[in-house]
C-alpha positions in Angstrom: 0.0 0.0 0.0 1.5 3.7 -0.7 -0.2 6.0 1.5 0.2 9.0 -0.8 -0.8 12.9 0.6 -3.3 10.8 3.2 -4.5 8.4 0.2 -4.3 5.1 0.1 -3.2 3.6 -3.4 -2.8 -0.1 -4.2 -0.1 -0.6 -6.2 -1.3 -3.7 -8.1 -4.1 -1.5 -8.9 -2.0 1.0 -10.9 0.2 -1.8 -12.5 -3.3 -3.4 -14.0 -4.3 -0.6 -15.4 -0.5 0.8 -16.7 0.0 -3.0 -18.1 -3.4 -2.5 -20.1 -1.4 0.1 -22.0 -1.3 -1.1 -25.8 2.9 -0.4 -25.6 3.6 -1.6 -22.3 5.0 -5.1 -22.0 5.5 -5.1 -17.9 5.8 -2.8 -15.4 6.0 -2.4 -11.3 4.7 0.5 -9.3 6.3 1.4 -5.4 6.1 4.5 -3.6 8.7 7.0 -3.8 9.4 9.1 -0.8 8.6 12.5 -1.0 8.7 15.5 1.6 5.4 16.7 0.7 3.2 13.6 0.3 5.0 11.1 1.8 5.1 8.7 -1.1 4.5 9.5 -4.5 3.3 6.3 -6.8 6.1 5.9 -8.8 6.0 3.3 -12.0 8.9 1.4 -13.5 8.0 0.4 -17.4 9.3 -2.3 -20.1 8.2 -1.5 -23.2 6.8 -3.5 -26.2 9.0 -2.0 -28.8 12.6 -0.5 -26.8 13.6 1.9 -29.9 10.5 3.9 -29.3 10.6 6.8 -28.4 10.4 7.0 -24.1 9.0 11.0 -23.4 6.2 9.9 -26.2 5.7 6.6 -24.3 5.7 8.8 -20.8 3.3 10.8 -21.5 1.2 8.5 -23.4 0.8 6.3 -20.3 0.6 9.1 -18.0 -2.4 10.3 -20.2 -3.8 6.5 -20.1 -3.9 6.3 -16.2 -5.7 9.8 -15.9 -8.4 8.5 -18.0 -9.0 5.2 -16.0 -8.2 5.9 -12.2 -8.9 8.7 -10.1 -6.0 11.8 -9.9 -4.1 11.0 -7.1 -3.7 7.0 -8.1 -2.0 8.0 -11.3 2.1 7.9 -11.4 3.8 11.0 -10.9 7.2 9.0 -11.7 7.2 7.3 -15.0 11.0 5.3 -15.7 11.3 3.5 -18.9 13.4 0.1 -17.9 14.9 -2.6 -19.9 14.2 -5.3 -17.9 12.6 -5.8 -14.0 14.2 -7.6 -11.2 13.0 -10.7 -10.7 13.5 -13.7 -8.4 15.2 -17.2 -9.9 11.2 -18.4 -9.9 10.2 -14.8 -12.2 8.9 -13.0 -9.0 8.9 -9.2 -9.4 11.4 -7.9 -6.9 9.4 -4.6 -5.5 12.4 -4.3 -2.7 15.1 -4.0 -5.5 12.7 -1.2 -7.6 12.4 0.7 -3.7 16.4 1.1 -3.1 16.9 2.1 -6.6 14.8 5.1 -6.2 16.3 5.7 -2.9 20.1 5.7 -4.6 21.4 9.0 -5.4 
């Protein structure tokens, strides 16, 4: 759960709806500490087609989330990825995604 400025947001929620996206292939979405929410949900994408172009994809699934959830669900951190951690069984690896943002 990522309590964002006093909301509660379900991650898995956010990465249904993102993974609905026509160019996404997979994604994960943590919460990213901020000083004035708390958390902000934060979304790690793999696209379908990596030589695209990844401001175009951005905002493209940015746009797609406003249109399905409500405001303060939506990512306000979009990173295009190659590849997700995962786990020797294929087990997303949320932990991994959560010290990355915290790295300087």
């Amino acid at each position: 759960m990522i309590v964002t400025a006093g909301y509660n947001v379900g991650a898995p929620e956010v990465e249904e709806i993102i993974n609905l996206h026509p160019d996404v292939l997979e994604c994960a979405v943590i919460g990213i500490p901020d000083a004035a929410k708390g958390d902000i949900v934060g979304a790690f994408v793999v696209p379908r087609d990596p030589s695209g172009d990844p401001e175009a994809l951005i905002r493209s699934i940015i746009a797609h989330t406003k249109q399905r959830l409500a405001l303060y669900k939506c990512p306000r951190h979009v990173e295009i990825v190659d590849s997700l951690p995962k786990n020797p069984s294929g087990k997303l690896q949320h932990f991994v995604l959560r010290q990355q943002a915290l790295a300087p």
